[in-house]
PQR file of N, CA, C, O and H, with PARSE charges and radii, in Angstrom:
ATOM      1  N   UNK A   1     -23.246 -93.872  22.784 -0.4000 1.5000
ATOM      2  CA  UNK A   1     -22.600 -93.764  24.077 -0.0000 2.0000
ATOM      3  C   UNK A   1     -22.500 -92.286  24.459  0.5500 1.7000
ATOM      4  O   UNK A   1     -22.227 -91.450  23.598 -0.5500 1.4000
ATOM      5  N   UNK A   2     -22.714 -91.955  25.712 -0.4000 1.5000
ATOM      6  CA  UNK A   2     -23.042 -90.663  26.200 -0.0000 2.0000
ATOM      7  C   UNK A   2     -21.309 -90.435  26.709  0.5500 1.7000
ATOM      8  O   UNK A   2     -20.410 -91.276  26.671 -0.5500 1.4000
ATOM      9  H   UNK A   2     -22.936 -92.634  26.411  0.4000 1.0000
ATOM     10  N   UNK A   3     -21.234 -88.815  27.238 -0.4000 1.5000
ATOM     11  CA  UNK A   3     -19.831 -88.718  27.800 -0.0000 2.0000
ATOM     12  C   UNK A   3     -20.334 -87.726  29.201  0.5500 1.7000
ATOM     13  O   UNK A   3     -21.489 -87.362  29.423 -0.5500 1.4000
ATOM     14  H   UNK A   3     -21.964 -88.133  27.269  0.4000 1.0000
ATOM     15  N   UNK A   4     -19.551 -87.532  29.738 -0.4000 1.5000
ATOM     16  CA  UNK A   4     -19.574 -86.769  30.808 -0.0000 2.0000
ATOM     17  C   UNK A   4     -18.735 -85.233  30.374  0.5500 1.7000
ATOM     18  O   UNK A   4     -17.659 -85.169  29.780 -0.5500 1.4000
ATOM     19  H   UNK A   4     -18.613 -87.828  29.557  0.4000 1.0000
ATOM     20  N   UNK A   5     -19.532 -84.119  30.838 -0.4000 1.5000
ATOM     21  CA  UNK A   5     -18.908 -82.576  30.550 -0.0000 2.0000
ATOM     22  C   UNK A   5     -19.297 -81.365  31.807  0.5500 1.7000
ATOM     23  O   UNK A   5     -20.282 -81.283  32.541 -0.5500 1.4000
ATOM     24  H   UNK A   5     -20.406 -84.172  31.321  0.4000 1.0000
ATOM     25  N   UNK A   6     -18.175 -80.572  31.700 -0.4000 1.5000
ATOM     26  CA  UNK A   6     -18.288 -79.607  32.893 -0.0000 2.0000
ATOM     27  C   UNK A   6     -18.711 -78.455  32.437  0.5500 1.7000
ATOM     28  O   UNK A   6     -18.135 -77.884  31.511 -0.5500 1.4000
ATOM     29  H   UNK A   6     -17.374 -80.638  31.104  0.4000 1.0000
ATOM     30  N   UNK A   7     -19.857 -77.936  33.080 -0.4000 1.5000
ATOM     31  CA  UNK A   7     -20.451 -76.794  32.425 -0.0000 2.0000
ATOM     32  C   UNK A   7     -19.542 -75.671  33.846  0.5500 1.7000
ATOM     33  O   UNK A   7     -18.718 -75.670  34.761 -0.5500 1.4000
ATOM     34  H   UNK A   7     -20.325 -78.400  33.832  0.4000 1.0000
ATOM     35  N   UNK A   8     -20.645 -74.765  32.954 -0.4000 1.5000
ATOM     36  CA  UNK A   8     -20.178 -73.074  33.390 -0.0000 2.0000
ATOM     37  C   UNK A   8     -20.067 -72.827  35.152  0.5500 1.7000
ATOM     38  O   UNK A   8     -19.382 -71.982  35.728 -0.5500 1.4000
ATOM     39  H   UNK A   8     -21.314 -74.766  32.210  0.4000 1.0000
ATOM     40  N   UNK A   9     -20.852 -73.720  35.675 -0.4000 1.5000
ATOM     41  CA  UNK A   9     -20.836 -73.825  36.776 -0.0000 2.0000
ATOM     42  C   UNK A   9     -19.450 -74.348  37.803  0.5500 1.7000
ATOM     43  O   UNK A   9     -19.554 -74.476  39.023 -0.5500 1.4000
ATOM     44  H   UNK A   9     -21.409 -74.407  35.207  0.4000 1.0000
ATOM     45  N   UNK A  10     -18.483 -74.546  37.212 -0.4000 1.5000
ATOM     46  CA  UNK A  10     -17.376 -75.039  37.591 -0.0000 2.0000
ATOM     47  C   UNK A  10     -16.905 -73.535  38.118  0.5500 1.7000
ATOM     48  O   UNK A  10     -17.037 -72.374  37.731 -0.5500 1.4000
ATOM     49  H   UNK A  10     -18.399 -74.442  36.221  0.4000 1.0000
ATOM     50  N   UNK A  11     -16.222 -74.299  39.329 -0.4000 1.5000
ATOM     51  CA  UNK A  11     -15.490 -73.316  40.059 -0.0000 2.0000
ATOM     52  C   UNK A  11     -13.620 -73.350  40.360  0.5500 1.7000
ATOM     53  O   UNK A  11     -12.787 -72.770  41.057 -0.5500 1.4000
ATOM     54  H   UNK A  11     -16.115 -75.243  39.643  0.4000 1.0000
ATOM     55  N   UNK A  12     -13.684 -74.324  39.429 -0.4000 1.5000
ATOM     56  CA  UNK A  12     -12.447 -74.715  38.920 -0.0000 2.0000
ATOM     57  C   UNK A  12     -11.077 -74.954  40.146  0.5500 1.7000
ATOM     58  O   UNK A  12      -9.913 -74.558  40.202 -0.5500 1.4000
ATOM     59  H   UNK A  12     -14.360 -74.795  38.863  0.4000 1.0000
ATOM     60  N   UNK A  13     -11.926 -75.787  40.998 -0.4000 1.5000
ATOM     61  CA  UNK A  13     -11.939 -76.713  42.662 -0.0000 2.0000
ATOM     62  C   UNK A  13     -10.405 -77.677  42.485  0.5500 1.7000
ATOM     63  O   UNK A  13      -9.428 -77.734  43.233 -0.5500 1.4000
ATOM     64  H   UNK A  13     -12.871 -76.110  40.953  0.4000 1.0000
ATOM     65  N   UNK A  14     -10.688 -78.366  41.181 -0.4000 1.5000
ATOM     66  CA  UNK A  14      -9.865 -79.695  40.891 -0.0000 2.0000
ATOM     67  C   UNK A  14     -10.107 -80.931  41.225  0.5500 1.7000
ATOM     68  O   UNK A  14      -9.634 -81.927  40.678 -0.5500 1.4000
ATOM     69  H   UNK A  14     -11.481 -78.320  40.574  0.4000 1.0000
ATOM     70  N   UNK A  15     -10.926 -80.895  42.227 -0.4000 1.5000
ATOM     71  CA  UNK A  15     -11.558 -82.123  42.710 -0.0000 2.0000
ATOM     72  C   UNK A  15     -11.408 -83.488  41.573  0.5500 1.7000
ATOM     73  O   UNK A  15     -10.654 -84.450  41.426 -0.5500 1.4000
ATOM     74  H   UNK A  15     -11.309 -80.085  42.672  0.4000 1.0000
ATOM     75  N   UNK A  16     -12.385 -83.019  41.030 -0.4000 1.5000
ATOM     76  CA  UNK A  16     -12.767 -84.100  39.607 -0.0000 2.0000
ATOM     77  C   UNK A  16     -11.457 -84.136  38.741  0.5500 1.7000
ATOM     78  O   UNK A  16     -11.406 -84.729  37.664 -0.5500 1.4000
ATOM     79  H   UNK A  16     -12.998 -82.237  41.150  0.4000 1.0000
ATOM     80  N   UNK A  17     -10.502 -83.521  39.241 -0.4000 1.5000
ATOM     81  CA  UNK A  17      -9.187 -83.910  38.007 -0.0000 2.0000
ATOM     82  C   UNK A  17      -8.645 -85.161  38.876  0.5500 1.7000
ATOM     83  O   UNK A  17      -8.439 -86.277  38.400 -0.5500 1.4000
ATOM     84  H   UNK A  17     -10.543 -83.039  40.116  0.4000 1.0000
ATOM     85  N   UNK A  18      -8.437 -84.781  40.285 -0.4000 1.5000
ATOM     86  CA  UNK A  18      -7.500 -85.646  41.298 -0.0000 2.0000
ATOM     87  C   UNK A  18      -7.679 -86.523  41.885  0.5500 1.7000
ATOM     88  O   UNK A  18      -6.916 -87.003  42.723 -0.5500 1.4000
ATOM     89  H   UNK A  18      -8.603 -83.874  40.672  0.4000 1.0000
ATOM     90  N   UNK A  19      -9.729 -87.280  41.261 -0.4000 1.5000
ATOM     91  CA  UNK A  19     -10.558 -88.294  41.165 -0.0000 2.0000
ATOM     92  C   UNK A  19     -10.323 -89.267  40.084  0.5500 1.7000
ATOM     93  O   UNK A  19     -10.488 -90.487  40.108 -0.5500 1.4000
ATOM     94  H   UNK A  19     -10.349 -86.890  40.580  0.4000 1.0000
ATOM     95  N   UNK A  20      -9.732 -88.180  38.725 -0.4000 1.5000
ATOM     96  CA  UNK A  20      -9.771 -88.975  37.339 -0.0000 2.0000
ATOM     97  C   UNK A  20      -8.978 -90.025  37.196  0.5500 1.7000
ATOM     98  O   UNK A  20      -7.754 -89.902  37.251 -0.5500 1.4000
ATOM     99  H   UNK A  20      -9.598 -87.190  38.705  0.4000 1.0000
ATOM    100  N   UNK A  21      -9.863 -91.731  36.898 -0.4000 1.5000
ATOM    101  CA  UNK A  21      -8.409 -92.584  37.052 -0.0000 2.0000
ATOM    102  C   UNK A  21      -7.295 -92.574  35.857  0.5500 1.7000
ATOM    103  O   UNK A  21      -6.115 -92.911  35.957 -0.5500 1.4000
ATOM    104  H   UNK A  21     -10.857 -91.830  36.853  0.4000 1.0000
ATOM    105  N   UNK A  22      -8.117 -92.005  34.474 -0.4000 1.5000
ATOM    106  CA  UNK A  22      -7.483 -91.670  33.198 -0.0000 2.0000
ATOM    107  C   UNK A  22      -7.213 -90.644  33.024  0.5500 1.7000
ATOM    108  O   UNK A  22      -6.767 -90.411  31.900 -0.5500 1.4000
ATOM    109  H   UNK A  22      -9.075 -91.731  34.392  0.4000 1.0000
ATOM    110  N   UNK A  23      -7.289 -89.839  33.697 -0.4000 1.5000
ATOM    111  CA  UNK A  23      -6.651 -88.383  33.604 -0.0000 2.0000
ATOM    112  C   UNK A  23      -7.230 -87.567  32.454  0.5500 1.7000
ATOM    113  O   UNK A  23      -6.546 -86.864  31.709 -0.5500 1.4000
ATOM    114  H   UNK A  23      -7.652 -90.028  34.609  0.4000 1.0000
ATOM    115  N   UNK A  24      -8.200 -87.680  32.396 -0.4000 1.5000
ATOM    116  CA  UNK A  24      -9.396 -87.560  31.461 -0.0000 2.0000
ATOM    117  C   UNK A  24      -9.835 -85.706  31.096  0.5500 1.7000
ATOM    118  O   UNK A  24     -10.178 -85.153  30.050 -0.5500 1.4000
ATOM    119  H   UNK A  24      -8.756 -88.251  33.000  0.4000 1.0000
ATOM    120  N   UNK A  25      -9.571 -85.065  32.816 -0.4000 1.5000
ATOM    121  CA  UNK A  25      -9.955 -84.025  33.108 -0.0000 2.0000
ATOM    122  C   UNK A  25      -8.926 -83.127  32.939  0.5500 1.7000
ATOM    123  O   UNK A  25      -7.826 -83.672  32.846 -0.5500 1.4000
ATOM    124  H   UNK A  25      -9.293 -85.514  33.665  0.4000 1.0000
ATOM    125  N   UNK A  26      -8.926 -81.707  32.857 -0.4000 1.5000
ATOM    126  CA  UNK A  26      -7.533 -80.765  32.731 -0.0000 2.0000
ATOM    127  C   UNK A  26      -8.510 -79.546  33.043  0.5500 1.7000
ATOM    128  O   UNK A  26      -9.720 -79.397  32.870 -0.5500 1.4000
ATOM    129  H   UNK A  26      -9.819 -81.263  32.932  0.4000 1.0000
ATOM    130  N   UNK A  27      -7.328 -78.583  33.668 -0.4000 1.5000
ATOM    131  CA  UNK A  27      -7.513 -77.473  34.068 -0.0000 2.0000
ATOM    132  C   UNK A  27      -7.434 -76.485  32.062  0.5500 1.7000
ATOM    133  O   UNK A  27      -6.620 -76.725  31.171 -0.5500 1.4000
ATOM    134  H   UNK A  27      -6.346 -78.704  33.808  0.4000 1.0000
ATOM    135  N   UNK A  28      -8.767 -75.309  32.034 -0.4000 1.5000
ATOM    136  CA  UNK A  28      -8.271 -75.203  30.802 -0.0000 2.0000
ATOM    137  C   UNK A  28      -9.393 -73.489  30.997  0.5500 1.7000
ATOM    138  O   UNK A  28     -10.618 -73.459  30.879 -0.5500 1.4000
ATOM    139  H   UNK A  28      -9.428 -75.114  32.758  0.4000 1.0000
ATOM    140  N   UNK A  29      -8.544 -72.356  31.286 -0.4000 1.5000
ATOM    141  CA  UNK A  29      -8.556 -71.396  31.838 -0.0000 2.0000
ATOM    142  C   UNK A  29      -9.182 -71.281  33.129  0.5500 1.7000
ATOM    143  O   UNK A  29      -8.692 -71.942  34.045 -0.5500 1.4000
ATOM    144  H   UNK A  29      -7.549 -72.381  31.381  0.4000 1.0000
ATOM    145  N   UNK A  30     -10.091 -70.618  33.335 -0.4000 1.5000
ATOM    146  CA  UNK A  30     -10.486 -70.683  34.690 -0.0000 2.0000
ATOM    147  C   UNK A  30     -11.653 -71.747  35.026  0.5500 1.7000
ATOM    148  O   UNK A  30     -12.558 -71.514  35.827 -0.5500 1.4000
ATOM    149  H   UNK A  30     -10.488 -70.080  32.591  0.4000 1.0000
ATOM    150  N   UNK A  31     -11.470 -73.213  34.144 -0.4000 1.5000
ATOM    151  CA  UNK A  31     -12.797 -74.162  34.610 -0.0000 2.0000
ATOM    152  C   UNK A  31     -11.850 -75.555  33.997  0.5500 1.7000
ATOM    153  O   UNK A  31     -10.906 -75.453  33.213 -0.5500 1.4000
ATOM    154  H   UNK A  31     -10.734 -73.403  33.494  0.4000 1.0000
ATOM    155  N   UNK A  32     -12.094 -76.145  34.266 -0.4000 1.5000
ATOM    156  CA  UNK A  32     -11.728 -78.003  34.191 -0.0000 2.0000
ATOM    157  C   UNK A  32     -12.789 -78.197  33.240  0.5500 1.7000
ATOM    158  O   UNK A  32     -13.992 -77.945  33.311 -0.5500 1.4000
ATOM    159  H   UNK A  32     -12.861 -76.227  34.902  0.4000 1.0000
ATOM    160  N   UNK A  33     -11.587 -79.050  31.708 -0.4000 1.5000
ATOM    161  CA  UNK A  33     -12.835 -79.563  31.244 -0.0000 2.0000
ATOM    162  C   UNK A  33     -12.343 -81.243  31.368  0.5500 1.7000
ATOM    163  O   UNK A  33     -11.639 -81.903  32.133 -0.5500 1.4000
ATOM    164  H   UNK A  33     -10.610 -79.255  31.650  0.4000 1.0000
ATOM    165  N   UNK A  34     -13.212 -81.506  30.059 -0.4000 1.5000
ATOM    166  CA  UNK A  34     -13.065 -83.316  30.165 -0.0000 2.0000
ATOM    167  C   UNK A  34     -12.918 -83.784  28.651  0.5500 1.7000
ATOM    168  O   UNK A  34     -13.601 -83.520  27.662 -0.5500 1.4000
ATOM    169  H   UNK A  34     -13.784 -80.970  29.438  0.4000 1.0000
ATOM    170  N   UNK A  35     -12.030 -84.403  28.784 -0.4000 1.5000
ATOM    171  CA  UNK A  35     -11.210 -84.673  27.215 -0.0000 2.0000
ATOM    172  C   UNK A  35     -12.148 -86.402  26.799  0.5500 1.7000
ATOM    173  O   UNK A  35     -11.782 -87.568  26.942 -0.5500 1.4000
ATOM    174  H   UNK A  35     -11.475 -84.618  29.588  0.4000 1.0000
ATOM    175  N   UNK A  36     -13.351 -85.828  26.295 -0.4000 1.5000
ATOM    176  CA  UNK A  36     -14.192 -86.884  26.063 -0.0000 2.0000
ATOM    177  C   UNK A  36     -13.672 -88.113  25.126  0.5500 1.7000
ATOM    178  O   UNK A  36     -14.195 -89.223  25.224 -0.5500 1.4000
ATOM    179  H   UNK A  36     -13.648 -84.881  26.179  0.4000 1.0000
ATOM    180  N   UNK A  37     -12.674 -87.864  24.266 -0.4000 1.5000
ATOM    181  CA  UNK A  37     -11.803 -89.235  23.958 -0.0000 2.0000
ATOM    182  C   UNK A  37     -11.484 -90.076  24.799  0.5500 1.7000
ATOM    183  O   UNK A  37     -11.648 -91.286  24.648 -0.5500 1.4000
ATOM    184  H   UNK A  37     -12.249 -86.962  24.187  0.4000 1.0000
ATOM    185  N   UNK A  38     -10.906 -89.446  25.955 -0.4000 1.5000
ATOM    186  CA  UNK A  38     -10.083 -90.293  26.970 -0.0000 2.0000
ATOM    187  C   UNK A  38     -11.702 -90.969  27.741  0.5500 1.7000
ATOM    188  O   UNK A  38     -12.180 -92.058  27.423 -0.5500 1.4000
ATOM    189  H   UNK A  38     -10.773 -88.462  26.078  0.4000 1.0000
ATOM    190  N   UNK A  39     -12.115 -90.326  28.438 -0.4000 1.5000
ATOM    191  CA  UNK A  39     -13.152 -90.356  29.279 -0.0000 2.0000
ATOM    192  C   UNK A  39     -13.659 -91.727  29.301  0.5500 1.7000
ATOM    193  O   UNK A  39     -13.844 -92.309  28.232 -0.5500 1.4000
ATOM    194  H   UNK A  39     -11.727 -89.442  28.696  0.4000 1.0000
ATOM    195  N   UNK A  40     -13.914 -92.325  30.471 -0.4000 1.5000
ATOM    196  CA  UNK A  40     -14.351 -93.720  30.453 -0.0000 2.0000
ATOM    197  C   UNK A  40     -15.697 -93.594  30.816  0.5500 1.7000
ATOM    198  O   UNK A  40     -16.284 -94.654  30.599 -0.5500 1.4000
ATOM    199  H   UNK A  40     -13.764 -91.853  31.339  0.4000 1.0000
ATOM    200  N   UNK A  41     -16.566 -92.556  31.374 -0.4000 1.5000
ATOM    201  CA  UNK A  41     -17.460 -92.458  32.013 -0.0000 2.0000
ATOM    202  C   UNK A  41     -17.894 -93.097  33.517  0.5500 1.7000
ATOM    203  O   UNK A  41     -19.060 -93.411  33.759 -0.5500 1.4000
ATOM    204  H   UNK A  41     -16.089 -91.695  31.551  0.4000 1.0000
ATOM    205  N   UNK A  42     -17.118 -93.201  34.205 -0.4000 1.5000
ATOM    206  CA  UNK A  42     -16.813 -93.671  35.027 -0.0000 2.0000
ATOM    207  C   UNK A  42     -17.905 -93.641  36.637  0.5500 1.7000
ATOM    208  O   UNK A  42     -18.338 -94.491  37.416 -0.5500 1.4000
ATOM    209  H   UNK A  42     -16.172 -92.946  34.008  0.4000 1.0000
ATOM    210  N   UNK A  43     -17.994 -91.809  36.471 -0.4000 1.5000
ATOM    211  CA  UNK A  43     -18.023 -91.381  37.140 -0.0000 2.0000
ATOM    212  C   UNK A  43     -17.677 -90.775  37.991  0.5500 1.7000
ATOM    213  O   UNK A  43     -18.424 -89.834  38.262 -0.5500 1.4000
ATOM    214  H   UNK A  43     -17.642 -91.119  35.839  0.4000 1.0000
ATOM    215  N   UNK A  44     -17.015 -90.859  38.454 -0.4000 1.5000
ATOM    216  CA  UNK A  44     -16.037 -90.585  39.801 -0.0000 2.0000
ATOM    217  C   UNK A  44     -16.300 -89.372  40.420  0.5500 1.7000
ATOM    218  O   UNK A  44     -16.724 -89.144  41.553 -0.5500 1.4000
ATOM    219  H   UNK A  44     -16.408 -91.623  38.235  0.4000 1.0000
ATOM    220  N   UNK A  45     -15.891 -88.391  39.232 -0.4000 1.5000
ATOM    221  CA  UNK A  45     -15.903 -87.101  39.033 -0.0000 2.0000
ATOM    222  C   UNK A  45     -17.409 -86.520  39.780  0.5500 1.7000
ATOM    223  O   UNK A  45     -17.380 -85.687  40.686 -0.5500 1.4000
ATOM    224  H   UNK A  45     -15.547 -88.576  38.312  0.4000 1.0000
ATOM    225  N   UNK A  46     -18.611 -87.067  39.276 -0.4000 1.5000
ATOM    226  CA  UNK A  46     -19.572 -86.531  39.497 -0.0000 2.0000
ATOM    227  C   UNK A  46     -19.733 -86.729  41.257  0.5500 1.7000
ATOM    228  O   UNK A  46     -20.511 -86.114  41.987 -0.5500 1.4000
ATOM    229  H   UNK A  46     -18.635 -87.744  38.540  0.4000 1.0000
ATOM    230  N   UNK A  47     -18.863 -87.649  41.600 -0.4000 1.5000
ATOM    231  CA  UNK A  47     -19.119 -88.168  43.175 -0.0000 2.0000
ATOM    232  C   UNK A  47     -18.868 -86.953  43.938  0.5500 1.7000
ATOM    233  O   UNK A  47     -19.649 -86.610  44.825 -0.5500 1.4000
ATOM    234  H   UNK A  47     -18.231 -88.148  41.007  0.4000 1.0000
ATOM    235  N   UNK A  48     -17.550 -86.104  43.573 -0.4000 1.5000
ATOM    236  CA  UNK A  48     -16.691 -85.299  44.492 -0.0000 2.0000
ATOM    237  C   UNK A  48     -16.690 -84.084  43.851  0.5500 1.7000
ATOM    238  O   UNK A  48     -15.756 -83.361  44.199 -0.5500 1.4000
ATOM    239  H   UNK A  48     -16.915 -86.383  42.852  0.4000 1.0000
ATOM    240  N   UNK A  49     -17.700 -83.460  42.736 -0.4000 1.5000
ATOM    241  CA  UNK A  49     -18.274 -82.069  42.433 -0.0000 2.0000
ATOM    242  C   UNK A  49     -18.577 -81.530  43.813  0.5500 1.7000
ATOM    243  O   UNK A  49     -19.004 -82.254  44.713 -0.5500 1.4000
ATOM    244  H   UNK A  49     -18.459 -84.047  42.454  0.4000 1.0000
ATOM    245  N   UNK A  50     -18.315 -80.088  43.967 -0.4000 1.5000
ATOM    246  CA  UNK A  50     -19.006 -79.817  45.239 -0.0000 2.0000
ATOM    247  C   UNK A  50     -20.099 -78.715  44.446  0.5500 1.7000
ATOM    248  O   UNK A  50     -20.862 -78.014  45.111 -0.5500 1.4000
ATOM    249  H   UNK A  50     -17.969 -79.500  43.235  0.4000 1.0000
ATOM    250  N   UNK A  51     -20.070 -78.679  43.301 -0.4000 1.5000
ATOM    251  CA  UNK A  51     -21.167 -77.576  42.840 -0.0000 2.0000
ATOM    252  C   UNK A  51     -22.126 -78.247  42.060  0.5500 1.7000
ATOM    253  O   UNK A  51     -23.001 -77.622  41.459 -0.5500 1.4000
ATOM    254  H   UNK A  51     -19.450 -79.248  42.760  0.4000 1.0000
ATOM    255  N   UNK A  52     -22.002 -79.810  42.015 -0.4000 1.5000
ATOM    256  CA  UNK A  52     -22.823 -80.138  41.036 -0.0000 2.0000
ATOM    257  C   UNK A  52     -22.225 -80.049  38.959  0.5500 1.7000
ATOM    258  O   UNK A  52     -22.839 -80.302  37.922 -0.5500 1.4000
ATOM    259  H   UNK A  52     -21.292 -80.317  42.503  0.4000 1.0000
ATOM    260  N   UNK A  53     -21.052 -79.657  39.188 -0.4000 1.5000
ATOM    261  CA  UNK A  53     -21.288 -78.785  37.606 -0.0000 2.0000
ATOM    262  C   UNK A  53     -20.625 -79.992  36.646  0.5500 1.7000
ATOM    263  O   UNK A  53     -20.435 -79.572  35.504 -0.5500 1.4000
ATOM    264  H   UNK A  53     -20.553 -79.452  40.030  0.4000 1.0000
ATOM    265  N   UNK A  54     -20.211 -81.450  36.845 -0.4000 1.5000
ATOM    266  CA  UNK A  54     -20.875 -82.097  36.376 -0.0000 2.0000
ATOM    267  C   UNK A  54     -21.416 -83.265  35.635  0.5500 1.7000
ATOM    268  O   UNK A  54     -21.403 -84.346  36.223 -0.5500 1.4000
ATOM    269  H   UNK A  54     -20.365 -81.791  37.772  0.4000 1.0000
ATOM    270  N   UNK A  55     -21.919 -83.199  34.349 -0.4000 1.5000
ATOM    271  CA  UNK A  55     -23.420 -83.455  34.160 -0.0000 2.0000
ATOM    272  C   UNK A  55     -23.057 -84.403  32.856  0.5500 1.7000
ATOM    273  O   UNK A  55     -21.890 -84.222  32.509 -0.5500 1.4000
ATOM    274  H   UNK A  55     -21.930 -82.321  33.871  0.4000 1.0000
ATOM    275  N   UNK A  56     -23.788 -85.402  32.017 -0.4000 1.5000
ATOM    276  CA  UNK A  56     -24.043 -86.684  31.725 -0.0000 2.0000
ATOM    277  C   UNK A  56     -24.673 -86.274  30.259  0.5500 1.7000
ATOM    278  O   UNK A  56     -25.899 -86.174  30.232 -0.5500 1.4000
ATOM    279  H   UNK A  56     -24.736 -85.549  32.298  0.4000 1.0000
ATOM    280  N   UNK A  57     -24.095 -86.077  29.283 -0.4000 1.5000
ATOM    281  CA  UNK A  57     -25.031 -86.194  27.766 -0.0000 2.0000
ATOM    282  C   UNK A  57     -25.487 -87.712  27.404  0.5500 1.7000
ATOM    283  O   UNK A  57     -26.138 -87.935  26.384 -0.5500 1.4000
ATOM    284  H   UNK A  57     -23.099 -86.158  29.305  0.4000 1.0000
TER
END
Protein backbone atom coordinates (compact mmCIF):
# COMPACT_ATOMS: atom_id res chain seq x y z
CA UNK A 1 0.00 0.00 0.00
CA UNK A 2 1.35 3.33 -1.17
CA UNK A 3 0.90 6.71 1.08
CA UNK A 4 0.65 10.15 0.06
CA UNK A 5 3.79 12.86 1.01
CA UNK A 6 4.57 16.60 0.67
CA UNK A 7 7.69 17.39 -0.88
CA UNK A 8 9.92 20.53 -0.87
CA UNK A 9 7.69 22.22 -3.02
CA UNK A 10 5.17 23.10 -0.37
CA UNK A 11 4.51 26.53 0.30
CA UNK A 12 3.08 25.79 3.44
CA UNK A 13 -0.69 27.29 2.10
CA UNK A 14 -2.68 24.79 4.58
CA UNK A 15 -4.99 23.99 2.11
CA UNK A 16 -4.39 20.16 2.32
CA UNK A 17 -4.54 20.29 6.24
CA UNK A 18 -8.24 22.01 6.17
CA UNK A 19 -9.19 19.27 3.35
CA UNK A 20 -7.86 16.39 5.73
CA UNK A 21 -10.91 14.31 6.87
CA UNK A 22 -8.39 12.48 9.49
CA UNK A 23 -6.36 15.13 10.23
CA UNK A 24 -3.65 13.29 8.79
CA UNK A 25 -1.67 16.53 7.75
CA UNK A 26 0.25 19.12 10.27
CA UNK A 27 2.03 22.17 9.87
CA UNK A 28 5.82 21.09 10.79
CA UNK A 29 8.26 24.16 10.28
CA UNK A 30 7.86 26.01 7.32
CA UNK A 31 6.00 23.01 5.10
CA UNK A 32 2.93 20.59 6.03
CA UNK A 33 3.73 17.18 6.28
CA UNK A 34 1.52 13.95 6.35
CA UNK A 35 1.50 11.59 9.25
CA UNK A 36 1.42 8.43 6.99
CA UNK A 37 0.00 6.20 9.93
CA UNK A 38 -3.04 8.18 10.05
CA UNK A 39 -3.36 8.79 6.27
CA UNK A 40 -6.19 7.09 4.48
CA UNK A 41 -5.07 8.02 1.08
CA UNK A 42 -7.87 9.56 0.23
CA UNK A 43 -6.89 12.13 -1.67
CA UNK A 44 -8.40 15.12 -1.05
CA UNK A 45 -5.35 16.86 -0.39
CA UNK A 46 -3.97 16.40 -3.83
CA UNK A 47 -7.40 18.07 -5.18
CA UNK A 48 -6.73 21.59 -3.44
CA UNK A 49 -2.59 21.72 -3.75
CA UNK A 50 -2.18 24.90 -5.54
CA UNK A 51 1.57 23.97 -6.25
CA UNK A 52 1.15 20.55 -7.06
CA UNK A 53 3.58 19.49 -4.08
CA UNK A 54 1.58 16.63 -3.34
CA UNK A 55 2.60 13.41 -4.69
CA UNK A 56 1.67 9.44 -4.33
CA UNK A 57 4.56 6.67 -3.40
Amino acid sequence: MGTHFITDDCINCGACAEVCPVDAISEKGEMHVVDQAVCTDCGACDEVCPVDAIKWD
